[in-house]
SENU-245289 format. One record per residue (C-alpha): residue number from 1; chain; x, y, z. Coordinates in steps of 0.02 Angstrom, whole numbers. Example, Ala and Ser with C-alpha at 12.3 -4.5 7.8 and 13.67 -1.06 7.14 Angstrom:
R    nr   kette       c1       c2       c3
R     1       A      615     -225      390
R     2       A      684      -53      357
END
This chain:
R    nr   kette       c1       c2       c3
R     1       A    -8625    -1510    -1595
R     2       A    -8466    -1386    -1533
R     3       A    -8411    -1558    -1458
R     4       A    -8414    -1640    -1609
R     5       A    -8328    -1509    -1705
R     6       A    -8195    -1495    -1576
R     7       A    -8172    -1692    -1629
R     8       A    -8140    -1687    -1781
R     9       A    -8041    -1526    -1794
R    10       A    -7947    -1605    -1678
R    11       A    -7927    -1782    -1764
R    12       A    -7891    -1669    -1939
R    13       A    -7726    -1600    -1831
R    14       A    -7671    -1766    -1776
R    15       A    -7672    -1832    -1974
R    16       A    -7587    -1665    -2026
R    17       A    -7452    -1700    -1916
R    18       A    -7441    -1873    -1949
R    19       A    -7414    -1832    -2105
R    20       A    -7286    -1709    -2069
R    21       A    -7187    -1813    -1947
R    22       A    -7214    -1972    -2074
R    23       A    -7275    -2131    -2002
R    24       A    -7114    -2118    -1890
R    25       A    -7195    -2073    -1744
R    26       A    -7346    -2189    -1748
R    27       A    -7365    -2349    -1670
R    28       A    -7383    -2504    -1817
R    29       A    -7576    -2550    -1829
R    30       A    -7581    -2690    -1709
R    31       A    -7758    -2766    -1765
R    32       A    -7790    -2940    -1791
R    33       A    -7814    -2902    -1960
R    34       A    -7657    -2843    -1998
R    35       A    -7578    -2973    -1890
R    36       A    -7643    -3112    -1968
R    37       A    -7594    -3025    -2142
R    38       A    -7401    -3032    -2085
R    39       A    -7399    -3177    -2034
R    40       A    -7460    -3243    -2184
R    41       A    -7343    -3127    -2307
R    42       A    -7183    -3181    -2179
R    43       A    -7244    -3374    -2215
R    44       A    -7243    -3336    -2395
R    45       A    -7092    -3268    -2422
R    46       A    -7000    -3386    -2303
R    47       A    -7044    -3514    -2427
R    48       A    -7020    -3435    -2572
R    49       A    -6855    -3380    -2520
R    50       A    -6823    -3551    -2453
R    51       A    -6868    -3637    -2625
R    52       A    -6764    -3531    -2726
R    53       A    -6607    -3567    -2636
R    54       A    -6631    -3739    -2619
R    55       A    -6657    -3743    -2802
R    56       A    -6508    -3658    -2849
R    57       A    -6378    -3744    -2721
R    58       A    -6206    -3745    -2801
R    59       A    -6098    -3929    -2816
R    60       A    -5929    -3877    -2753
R    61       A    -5843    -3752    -2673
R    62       A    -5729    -3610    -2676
R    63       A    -5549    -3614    -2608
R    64       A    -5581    -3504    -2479
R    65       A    -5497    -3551    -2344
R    66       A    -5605    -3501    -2188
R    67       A    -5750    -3637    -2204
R    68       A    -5614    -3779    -2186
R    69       A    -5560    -3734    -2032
R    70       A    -5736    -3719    -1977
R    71       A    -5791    -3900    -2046
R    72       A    -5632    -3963    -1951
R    73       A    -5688    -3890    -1790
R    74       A    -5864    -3972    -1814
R    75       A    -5764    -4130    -1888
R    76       A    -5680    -4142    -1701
R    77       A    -5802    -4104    -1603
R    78       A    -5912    -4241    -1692
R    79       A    -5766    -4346    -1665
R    80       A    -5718    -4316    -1495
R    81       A    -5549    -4248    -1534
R    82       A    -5457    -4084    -1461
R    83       A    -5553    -3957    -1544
R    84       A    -5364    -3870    -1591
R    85       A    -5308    -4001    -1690
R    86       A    -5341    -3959    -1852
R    87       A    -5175    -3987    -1928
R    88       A    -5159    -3795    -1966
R    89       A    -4999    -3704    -1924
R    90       A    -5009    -3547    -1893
R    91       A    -4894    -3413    -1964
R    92       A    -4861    -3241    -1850
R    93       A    -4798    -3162    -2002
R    94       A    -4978    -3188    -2092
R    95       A    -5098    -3149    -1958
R    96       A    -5208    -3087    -2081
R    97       A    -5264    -3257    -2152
R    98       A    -5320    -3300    -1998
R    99       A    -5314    -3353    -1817
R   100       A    -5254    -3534    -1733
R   101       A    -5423    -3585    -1680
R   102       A    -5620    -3507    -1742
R   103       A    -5761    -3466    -1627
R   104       A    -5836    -3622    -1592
R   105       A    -6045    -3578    -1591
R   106       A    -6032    -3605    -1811
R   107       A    -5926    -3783    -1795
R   108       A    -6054    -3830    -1652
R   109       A    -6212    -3800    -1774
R   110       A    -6098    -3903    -1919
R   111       A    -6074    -4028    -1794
R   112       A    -6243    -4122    -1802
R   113       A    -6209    -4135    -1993
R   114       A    -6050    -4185    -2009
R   115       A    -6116    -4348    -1914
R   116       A    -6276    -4371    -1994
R   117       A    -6191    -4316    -2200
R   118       A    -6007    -4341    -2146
R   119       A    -5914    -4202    -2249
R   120       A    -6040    -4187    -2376
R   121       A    -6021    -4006    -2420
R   122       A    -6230    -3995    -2493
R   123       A    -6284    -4036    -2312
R   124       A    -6190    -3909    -2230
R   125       A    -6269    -3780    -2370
R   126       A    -6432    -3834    -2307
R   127       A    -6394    -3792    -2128
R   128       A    -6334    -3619    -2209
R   129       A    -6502    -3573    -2297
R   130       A    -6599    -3638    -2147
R   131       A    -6493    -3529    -2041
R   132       A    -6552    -3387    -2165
R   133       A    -6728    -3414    -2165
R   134       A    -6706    -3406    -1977
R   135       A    -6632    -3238    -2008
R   136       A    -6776    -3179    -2087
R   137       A    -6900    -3233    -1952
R   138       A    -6788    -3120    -1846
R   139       A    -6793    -2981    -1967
R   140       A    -6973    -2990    -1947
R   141       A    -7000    -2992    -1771
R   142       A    -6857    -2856    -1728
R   143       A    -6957    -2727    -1844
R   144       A    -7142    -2785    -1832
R   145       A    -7170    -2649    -1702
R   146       A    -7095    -2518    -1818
R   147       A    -7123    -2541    -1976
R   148       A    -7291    -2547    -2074
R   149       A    -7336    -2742    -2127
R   150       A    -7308    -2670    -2323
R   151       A    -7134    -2589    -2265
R   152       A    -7110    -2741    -2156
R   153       A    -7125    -2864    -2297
R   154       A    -7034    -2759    -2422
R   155       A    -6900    -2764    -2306
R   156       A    -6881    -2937    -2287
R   157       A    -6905    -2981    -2487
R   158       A    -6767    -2859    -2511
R   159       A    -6661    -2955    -2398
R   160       A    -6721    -3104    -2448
R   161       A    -6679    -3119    -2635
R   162       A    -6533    -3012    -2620
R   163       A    -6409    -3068    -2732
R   164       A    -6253    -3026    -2623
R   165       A    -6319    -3126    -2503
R   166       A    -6379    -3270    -2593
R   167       A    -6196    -3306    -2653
R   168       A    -6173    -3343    -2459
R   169       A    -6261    -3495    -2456
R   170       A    -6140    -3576    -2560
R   171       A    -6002    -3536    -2458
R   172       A    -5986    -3628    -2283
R   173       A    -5946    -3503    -2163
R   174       A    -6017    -3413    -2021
R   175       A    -6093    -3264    -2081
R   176       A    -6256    -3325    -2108
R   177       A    -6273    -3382    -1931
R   178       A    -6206    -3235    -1854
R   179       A    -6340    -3116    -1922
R   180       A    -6464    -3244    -1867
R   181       A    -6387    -3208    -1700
R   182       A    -6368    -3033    -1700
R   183       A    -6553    -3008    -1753
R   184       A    -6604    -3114    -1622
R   185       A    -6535    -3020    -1476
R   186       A    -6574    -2863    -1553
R   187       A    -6762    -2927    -1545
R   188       A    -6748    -3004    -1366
R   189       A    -6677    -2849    -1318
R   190       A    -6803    -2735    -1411
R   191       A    -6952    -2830    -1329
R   192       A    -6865    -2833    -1167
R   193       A    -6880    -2660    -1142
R   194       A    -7047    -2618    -1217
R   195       A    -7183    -2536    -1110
R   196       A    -7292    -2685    -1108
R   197       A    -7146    -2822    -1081
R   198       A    -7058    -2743     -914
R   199       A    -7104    -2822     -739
R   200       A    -7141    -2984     -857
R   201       A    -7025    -3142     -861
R   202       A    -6878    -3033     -818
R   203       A    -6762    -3197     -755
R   204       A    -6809    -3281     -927
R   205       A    -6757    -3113    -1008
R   206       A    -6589    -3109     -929
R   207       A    -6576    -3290     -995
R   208       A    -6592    -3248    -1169
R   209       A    -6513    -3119    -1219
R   210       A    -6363    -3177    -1127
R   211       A    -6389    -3317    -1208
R   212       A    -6404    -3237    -1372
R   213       A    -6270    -3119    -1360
R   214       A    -6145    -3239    -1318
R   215       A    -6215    -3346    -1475
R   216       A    -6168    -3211    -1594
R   217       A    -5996    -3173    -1518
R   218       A    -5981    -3355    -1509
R   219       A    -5985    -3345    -1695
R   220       A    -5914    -3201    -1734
R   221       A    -5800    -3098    -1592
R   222       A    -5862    -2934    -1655
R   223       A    -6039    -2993    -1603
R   224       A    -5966    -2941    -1429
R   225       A    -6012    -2751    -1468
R   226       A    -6205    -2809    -1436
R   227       A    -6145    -2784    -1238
R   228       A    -6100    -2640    -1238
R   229       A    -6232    -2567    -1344
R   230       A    -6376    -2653    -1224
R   231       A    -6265    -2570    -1080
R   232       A    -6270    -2381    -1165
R   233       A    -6441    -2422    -1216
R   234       A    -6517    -2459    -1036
R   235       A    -6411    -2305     -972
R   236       A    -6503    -2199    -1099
R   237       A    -6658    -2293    -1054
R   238       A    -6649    -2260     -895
R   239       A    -6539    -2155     -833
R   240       A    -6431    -2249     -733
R   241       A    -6380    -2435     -754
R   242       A    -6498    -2560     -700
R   243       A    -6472    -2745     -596
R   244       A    -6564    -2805     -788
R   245       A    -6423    -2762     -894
R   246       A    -6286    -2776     -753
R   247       A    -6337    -2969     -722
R   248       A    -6353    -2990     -914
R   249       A    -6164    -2911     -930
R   250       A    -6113    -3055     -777
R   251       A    -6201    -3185     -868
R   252       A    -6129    -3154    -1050
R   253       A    -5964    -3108     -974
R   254       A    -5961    -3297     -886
R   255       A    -5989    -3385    -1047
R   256       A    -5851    -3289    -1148
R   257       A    -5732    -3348    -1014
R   258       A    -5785    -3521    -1028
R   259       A    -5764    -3520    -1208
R   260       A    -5613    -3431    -1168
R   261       A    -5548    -3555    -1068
R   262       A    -5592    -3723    -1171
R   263       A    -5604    -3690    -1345
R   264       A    -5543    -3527    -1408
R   265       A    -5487    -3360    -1345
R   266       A    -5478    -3193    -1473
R   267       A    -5273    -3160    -1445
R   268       A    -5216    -3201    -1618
R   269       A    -5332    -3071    -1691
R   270       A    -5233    -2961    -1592
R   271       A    -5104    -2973    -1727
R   272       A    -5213    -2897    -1859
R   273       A    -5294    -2728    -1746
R   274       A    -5213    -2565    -1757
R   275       A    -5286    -2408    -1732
R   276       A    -5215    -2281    -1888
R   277       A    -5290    -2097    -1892
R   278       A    -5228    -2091    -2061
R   279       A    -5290    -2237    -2142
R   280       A    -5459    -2227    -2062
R   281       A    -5548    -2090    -2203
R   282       A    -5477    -2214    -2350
R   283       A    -5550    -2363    -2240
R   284       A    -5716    -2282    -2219
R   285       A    -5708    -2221    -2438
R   286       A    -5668    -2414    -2450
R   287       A    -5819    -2480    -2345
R   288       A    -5959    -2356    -2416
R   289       A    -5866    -2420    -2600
R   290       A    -5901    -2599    -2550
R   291       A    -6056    -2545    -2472
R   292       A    -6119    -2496    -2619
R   293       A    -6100    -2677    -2721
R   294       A    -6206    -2757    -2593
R   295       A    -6375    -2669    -2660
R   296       A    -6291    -2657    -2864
R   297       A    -6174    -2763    -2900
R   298       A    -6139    -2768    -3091
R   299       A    -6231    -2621    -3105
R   300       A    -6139    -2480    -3216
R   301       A    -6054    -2342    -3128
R   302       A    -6197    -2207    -3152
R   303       A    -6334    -2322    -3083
R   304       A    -6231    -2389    -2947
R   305       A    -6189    -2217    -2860
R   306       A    -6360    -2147    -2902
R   307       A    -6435    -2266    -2808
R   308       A    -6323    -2269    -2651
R   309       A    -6334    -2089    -2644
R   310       A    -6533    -2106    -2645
R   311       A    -6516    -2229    -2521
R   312       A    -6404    -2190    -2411
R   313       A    -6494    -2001    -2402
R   314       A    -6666    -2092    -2371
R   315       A    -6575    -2192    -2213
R   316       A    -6472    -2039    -2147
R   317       A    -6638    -1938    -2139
R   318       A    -6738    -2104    -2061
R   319       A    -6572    -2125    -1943
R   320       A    -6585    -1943    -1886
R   321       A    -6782    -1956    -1891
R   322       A    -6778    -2081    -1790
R   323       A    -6656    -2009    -1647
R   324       A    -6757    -1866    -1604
R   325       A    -6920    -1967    -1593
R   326       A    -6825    -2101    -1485
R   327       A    -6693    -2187    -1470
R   328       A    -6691    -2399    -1447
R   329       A    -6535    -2524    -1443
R   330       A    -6531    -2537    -1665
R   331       A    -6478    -2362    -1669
R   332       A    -6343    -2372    -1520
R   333       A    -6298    -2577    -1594
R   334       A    -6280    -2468    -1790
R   335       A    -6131    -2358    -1696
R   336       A    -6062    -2483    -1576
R   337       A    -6039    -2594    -1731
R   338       A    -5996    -2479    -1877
R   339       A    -5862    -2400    -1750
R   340       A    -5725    -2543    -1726
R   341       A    -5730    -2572    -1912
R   342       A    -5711    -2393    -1961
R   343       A    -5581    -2362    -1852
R   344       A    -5464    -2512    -1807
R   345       A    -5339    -2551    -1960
R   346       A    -5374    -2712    -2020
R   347       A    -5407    -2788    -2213
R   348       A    -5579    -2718    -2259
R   349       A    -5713    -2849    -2303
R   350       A    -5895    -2807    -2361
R   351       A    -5953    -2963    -2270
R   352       A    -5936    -2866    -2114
R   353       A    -6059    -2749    -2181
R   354       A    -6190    -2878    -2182
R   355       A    -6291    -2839    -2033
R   356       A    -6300    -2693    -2068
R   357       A    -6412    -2698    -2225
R   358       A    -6577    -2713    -2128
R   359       A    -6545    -2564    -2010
R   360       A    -6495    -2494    -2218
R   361       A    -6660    -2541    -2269
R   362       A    -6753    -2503    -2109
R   363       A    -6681    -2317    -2094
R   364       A    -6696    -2298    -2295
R   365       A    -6903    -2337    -2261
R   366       A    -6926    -2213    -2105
R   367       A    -6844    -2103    -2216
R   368       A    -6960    -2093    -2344
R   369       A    -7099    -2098    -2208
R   370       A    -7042    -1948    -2122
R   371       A    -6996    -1855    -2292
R   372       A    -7182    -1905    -2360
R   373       A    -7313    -1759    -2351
R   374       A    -7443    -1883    -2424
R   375       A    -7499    -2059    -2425
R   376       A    -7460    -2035    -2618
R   377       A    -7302    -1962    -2616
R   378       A    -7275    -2104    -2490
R   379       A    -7307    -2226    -2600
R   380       A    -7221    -2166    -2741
R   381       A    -7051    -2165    -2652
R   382       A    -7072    -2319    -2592
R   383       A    -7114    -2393    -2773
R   384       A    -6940    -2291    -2842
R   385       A    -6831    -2384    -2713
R   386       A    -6914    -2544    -2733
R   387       A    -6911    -2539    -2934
R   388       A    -6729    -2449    -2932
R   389       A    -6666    -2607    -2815
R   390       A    -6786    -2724    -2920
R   391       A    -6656    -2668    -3072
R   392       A    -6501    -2694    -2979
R   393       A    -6548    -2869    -2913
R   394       A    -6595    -2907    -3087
R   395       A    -6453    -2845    -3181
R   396       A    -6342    -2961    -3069
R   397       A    -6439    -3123    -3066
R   398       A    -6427    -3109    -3254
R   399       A    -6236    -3117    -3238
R   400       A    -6240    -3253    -3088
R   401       A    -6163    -3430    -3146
R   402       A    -6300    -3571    -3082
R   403       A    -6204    -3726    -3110
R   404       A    -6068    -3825    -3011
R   405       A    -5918    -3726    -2930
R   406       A    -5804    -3770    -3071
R   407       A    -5637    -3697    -2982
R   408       A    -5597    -3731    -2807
R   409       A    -5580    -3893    -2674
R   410       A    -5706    -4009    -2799
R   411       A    -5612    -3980    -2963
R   412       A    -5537    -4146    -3048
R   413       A    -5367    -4078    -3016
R   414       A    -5390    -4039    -2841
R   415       A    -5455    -4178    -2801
R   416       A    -5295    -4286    -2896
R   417       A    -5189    -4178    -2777
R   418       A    -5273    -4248    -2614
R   419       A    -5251    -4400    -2683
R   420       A    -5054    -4397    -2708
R   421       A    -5021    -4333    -2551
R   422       A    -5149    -4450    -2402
R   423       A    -5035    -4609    -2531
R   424       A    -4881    -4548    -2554
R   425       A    -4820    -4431    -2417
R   426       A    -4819    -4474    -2224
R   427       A    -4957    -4421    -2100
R   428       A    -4801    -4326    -2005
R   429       A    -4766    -4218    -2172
R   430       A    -4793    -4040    -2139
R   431       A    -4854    -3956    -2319
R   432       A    -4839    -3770    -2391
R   433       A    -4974    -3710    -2462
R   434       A    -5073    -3551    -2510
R   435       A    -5249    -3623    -2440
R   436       A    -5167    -3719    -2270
R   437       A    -5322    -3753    -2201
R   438       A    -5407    -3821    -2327
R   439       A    -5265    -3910    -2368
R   440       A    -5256    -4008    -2198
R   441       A    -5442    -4046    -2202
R   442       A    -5425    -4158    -2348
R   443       A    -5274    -4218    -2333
R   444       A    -5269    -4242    -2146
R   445       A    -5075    -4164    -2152
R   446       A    -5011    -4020    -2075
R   447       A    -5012    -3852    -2178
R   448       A    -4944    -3684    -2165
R   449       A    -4941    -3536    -2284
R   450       A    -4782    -3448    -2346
R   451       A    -4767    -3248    -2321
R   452       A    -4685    -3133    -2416
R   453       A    -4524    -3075    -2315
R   454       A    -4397    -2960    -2382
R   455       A    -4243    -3078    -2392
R   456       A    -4275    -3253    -2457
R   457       A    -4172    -3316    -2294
R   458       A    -4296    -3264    -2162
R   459       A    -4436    -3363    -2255
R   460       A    -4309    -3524    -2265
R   461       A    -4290    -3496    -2060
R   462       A    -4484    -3503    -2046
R   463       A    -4484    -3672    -2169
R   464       A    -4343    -3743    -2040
R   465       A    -4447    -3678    -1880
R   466       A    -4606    -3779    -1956
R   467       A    -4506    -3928    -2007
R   468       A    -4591    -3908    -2186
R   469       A    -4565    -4065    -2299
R   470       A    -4659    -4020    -2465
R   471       A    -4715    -3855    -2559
R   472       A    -4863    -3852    -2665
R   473       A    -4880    -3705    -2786
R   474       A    -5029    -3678    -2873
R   475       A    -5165    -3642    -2954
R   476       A    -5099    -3497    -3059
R   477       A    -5285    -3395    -3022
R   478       A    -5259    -3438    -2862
R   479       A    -5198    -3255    -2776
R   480       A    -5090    -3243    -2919
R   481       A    -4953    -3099    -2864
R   482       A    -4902    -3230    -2723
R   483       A    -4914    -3386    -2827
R   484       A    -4786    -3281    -2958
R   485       A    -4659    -3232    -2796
R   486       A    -4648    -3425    -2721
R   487       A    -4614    -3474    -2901
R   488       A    -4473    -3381    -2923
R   489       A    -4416    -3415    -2737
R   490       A    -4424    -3605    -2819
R   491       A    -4324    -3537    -2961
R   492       A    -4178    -3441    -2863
R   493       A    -4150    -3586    -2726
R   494       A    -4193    -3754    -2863
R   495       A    -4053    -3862    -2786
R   496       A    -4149    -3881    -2641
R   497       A    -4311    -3919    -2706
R   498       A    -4361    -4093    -2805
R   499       A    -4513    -4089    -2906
R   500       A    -4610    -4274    -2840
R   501       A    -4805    -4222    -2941
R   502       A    -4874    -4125    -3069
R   503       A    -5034    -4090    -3151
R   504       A    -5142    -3945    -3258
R   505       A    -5145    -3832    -3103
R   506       A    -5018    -3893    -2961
R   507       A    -4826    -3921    -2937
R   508       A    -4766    -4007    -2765
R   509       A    -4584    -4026    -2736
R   510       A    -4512    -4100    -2592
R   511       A    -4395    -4000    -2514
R   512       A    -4225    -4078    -2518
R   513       A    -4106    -3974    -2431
R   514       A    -4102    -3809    -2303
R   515       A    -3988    -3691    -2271
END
């Protein structure tokens, strides 16, 4: 009978501090049952994700400029020709629209379509959601061990019908992929090192998360910071570094040379990195700012910043939470990442926030786990975030435009453009135009863009250097501040410049004379 008692005095203390630690500390109810469950929700909102974007695909695209020069990379490797040539001249003194050549995993997976669709811009889309529903999977698998299955699917519908990200399948570029990538080695890695997985398959281990590392900096260079965060991670792991992570470092550190050495190398980002102590607290203001849009978009004010601030308490507590229970490779990958970005000087972009919205979401929900002192308080913090977010996403899909693209490469006017020049100009023409890449994907001519230099004669040298032929100016939307300064560059030197087409939204003039 004392037994007994001793028993369940002693199982009351082990709910009481459950409760008091949160579900933090406790190890995900592996039964069959709640397997099976998962499984099952995952499947269902795979689909349901999956059905919803391939119901709302978007004709068209946006100018952009990036996903050309990734279809031409895939268009040359399907073709067999020198994966550099894509027609796109690269100007030193805008290093900021981008480098001479892309990583080359993204043009590799566009590869297989571009010979099965040709350039058909809806089949590369496809690949993009698929890619995403991929991601997902991922999602699941890297928190499954963490995470309650409720938390767990919450999670990934969150993700999953985000609007921020939904916009991305319309728009043919590699971000999509990457966080596929990322989540993958983040899993591989996180299984790697569990209790139950060491002394197991370590040679098939090494494999792939080399594998998968290189993958995601094969897409996207900053996916190289997964190395050094498994590196930190196994020292904290185990004390010292370990022949596991030093032959996965050999391994990954092979293939970047290879990629290095064939395809494409990361020097002309070197262009756009700085480090600035003074510019790094409005960079950081600027990131939680765009930050913020990701979860609200076209929210008002008020809501907006209510809701990060709930948020990004919840995942500062969970973040915290979670380092002095343990720490594991997604809290040393959230530093290694958010650190180059933070403090390196370069144009801030919210799509390099995107993998970090699960960690967001993951640290937001062992927040409210660890701040819970009951299964019903629990609950009811859950349900706040869920219905708060559940407003947001709302509020912006309302707003979203469903139909075709209706500016960008597919407009009527464009596309008369791309005509005029593959009939009337020579495939040895070089071009000037805002969009360069694009512009020598459809046109198959070569294409640089202007800059803005403080004398009108240094930008006439760089015309000269290039050997350009024609200018195109327009659209008028189209970054309008520099579309306004090359028009009155046309206007201050118009003896040497010879209008040859016009239509609604472009001007080309052949450039007649230099100085």
């Amino acid at each position: 009978m004392e037994e007994r008692l001793s028993a369940e005095k002693a199982e009351a203390e082990s709910l009481r501090n459950g409760h008091q630690r949160g579900i933090l500390s406790q190890r995900v109810d592996a039964s069959e049952t709640i397997a099976k469950r998962s499984r099952l929700s995952l499947l269902l909102v795979v689909l349901a994700v999956g059905g919803f974007y391939l119901a709302t695909v978007r004709e068209g695209h946006i100018w952009g400029d990036d996903f050309s020069m990734y279809i031409h990379h895939a268009k040359n490797i399907a073709e067999g020709v020198s994966y550099d040539q894509t027609g796109y001249i690269y100007n030193p003194s805008l290093a900021v629209l981008g480098p001479r050549t892309y990583p080359p995993v993204f043009p590799l997976m566009l590869a297989p379509v571009y010979i099965w669709a040709g350039g058909s811009l809806t089949a590369m889309k496809v690949m993009i959601f698929l890619s995403f529903l991929l991601f997902i999977v991922m999602i699941f698998l890297a928190f499954r061990h963490d995470l309650p299955w409720l938390y767990l699917l919450t999670l990934i519908v969150l993700i999953g019908f985000n609007p921020f990200l939904w916009q991305f399948k319309d728009n043919i570029v590699s971000d999509i992929p990457f966080l596929l990538f990322v989540y993958l080695s983040l899993f591989l890695i996180s299984r790697a090192y569990s209790s139950e997985r060491k002394g197991r398959r370590r040679a098939l281990d090494v494999i792939l998360i080399a594998l998968s590392i290189y993958l995601a900096y094969g897409t996207r260079s900053i996916g190289l910071v997964l190395l050094p965060s498994l590196l930190v991670y196994d020292l904290i792991k185990n004390k010292r570094p370990t022949v596991f992570a030093i032959i996965i470092t050999l391994v990954t550190s092979a293939l970047v040379a290879v990629q290095g050495l064939f395809l494409h190398d990361d020097r002309s980002y070197v262009g756009q990195l700085a480090i600035n102590p003074k510019a790094t607290i409005p960079q950081v203001w600027e990131y939680i700012s765009e930050f913020s849009s990701i979860w609200a978009q076209g929210s008002n004010k008020g809501f907006r910043l209510g809701l990060f601030v709930m948020m990004f308490a919840l995942a500062f507590i969970g973040y915290l939470a979670r380092i002095k229970d343990r720490i594991t490779i997604f809290e040393v990958f959230t530093i290694f990442y958010l650190l180059p970005l933070l403090v390196l000087t370069m144009p801030v972009d919210v799509r390099f926030l995107l993998p970090i919205m699960p960690l967001y979401l993951f640290y937001a929900f062992l927040g409210i786990q660890f701040i819970s002192r009951s299964s019903e308080r629990e609950i009811a913090a859950l349900s706040m975030v869920v219905i708060a977010l559940f407003i947001a996403y709302a509020t912006r899909y309302l707003k979203l435009d469903y139909g075709p693209i209706r500016e960008g490469v597919a407009k009527i006017e464009t596309q008369l453009l791309f005509e005029y020049v593959k009939r009337e100009t020579s495939v040895n023409d070089v071009f000037i135009f805002r969009k360069p890449r694009a512009f020598a994907l459809f046109t198959d001519r070569r294409a640089s863009a202007w800059h803005r230099p403080p004398d009108d004669q240094e930008l006439w040298n760089y015309f000269e250097r290039i050997q350009a032929n024609y200018l195109v100016l327009g659209p008028k939307d189209l970054e309008p501040d520099d579309q306004e300064y090359l028009r009155g560059f046309i206007e201050r030197h118009k003896e040497k410049f010879q209008e040859t087409y016009v239509n609604a939204d472009f001007q080309v003039y052949h450039v007649v004379m230099r100085m």
